[in-house]
N, C-alpha and C positions, 0 to 999 in steps of 0.2 A: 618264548620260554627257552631257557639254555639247557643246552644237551644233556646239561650234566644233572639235570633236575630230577631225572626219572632214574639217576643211581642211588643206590643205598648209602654207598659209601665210598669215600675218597680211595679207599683201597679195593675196593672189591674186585677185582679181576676174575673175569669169567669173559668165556668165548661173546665177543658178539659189544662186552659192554667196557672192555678195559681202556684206559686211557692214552690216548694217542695222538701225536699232534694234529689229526683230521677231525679230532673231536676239537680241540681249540679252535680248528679253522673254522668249523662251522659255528663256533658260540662267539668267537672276537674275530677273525683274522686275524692280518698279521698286528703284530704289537708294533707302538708307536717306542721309536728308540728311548726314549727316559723311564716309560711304562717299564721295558723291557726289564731294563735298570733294575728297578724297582722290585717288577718279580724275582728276579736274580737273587735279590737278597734276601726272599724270606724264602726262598728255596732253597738257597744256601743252608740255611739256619737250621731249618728242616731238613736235609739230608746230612750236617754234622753231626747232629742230637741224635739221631737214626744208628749213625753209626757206633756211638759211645755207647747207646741203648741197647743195642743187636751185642757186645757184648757181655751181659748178663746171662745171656741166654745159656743154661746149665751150670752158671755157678752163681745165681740168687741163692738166697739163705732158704728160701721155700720154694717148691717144685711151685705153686701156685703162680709165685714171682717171676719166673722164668714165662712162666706163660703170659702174665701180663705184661713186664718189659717189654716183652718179645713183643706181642700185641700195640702197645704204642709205638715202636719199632715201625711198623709196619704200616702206621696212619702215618707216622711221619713222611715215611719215603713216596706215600701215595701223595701228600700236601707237598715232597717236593718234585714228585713227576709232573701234576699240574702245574707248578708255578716255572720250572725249568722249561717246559715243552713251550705254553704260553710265551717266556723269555728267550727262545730261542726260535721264534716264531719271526723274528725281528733282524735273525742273522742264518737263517737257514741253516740253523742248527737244532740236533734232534737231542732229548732230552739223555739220553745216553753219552751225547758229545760231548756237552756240559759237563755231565759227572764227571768222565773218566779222563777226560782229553784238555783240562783244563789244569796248568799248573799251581802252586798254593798262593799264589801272588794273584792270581784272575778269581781265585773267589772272593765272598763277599760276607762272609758270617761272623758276625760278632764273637766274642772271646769266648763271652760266656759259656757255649755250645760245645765248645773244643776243650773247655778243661778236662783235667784228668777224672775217672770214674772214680779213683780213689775206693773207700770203702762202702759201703753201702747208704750210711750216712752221709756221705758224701754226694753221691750221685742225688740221693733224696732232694736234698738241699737244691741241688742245679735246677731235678722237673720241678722241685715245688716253683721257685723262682720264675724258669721260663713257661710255665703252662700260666703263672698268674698272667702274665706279661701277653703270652700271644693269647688269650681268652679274652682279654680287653682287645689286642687286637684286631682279631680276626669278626670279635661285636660291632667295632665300627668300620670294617672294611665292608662289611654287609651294604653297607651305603653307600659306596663307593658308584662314582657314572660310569666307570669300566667297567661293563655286565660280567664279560670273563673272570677278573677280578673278584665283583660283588658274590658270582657264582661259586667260584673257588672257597671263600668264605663263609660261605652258606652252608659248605659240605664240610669243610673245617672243624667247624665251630660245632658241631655235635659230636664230635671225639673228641675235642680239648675240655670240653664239660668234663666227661671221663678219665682227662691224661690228672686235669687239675684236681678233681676231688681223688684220685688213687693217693696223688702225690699229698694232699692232707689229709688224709689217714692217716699215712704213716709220718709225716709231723708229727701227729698227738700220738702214736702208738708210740713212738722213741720220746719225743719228750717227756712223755708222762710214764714212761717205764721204767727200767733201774734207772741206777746210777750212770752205767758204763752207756745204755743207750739212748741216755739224754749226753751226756760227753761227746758221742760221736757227732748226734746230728748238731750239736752244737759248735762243733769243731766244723764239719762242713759248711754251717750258716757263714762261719769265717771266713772260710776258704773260699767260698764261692763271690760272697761280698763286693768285693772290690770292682766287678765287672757289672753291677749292674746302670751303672749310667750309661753302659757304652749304648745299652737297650733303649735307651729315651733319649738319643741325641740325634738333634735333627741336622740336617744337612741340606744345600741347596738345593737339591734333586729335588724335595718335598716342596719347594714353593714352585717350582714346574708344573707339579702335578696336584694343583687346588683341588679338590674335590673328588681325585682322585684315587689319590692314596693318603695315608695315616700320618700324621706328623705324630713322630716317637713321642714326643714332651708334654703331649696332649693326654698319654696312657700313665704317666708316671704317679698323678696324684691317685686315681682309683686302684693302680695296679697295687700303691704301696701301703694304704690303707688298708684296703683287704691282707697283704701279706703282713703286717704288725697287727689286727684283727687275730691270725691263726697263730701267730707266735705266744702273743698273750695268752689266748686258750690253750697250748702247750706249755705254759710255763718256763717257755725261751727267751734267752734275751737279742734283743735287737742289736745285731756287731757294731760297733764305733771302729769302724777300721776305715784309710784313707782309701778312694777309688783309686783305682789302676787309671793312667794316664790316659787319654784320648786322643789322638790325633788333628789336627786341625780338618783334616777331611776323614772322619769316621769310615770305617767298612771301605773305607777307598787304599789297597795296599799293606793296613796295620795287621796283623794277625799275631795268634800266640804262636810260641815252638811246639804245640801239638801238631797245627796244622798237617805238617809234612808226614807225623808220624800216620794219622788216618788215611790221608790219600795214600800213601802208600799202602797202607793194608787192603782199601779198598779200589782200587785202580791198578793194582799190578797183572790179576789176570787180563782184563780190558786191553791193555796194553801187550802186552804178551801175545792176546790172539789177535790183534782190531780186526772188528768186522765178524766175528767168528758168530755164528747163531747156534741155538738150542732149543 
């Protein structure tokens, strides 16, 4: 059974149970270089969102909001402590190095993670999108032959249950409200729009890792049902806007001009003290 079986939660830290690369060591060792890969990017994914997330925190529209942002926040950076630690298990590098020690060209997160928060509606728009996306995910990573992985997944996927239905509530709460708060979320469904193929494109790395890991293109038809399923019951329309371009090698290099803006906010004191502890 894997280590991580007997925690509550991907974030729980407490004396004794917090997440550590000795905890990967003992459920996978080291990661096989492509695997690495692999985790890189949905850790990436996960500690952008984290970060865009973690700014709500005291200027949501409701005290309530703050606290649950903040809360997804918080599953995120623990889904990306696991996945970073495990991928840097591979390079003798620790989950901290990765974060902070990595310029915006060496990570790996799709666009859609890194847009702007914009208004509230806006941000909405992004979790509904990517919590439909990594809930499909993280259901068939569960199967995954990488126990590490499989395990990862397993603790995931009971807070994406959470991140996804917060984020469809408040779908139907703005869709089906005034005027001005079906406008918003409706303007973000646009805004956000254009990046979702970059989410279901697969790349060679995926036929490396058969059985492994998740081929994006395989998520696209459930993820997209379910989300035109909630828009309908919102009385939203589905955007008709062209995708954002894709790279011939996805997640490999492409990134938006957000990128640089978050690392910076979040890498400058890391930088500042390296090595400094608290």
């Amino acid at each position: 059974m894997s280590a991580f079986a007997s925690h509550d939660s991907a974030t729980k830290q407490s004396a004794g149970v917090a997440i550590t690369a000795e905890d990967i060591a003992e459920t996978g060792g080291k990661a096989p270089e492509a695997v690495a890969q692999y985790a890189l990017r949905l850790g990436d994914d996960a500690l952008m969102l984290s970060q865009r997330l973690g700014w709500w925190i005291s200027r949501a529209p409701e005290l309530e909001e703050d606290i649950a942002l903040g809360n997804i926040a918080l599953d995120l950076i623990g889904h990306a402590r696991f996945l970073l630690t495990y991928a840097g298990s591979a390079w003798g590098r620790t989950e901290d190095e990765l974060a902070y020690f990595r310029n915006e060209e060496e990570f790996r997160s799709v666009r859609l993670v890194e847009q702007e928060n914009g208004d509230f509606g806006q941000t909405i728009a992004r979790q509904m999108l990517f919590s439909f996306y990594q809930y499909e995910l993280y259901s068939a990573l569960q199967s995954s032959t990488d126990q590490t992985l499989a395990a990862i997944a397993d603790k995931a996927l009971k807070e994406v249950e959470y991140h996804q239905d917060h984020a469809a509530q408040w779908i139907l709460r703005l869709g089906l409200g005034t005027e001005e708060s079906k406008r918003r979320i409706q303007d973000g469904l646009y805004y956000m729009w254009p990046y979702l193929d970059e989410l279901f494109a697969d790349e060679p790395l995926h036929d490396e890792l058969e059985g492994i890991a998740v081929r994006p293109s395989t998520l696209r038809e459930r993820t997209m049902e379910r989300v035109t399923e909630l828009l309908a019951q919102a009385e939203l329309e589905v955007p008709t806007v062209a995708q954002a371009r894709i790279s011939a090698a996805p997640r490999d290099g492409a990134y938006s001009e957000y990128r640089g803006y978050i690392l910076a906010e979040m890498q400058w004191l890391a930088r500042q003290h390296p090595g400094a502890t608290w």
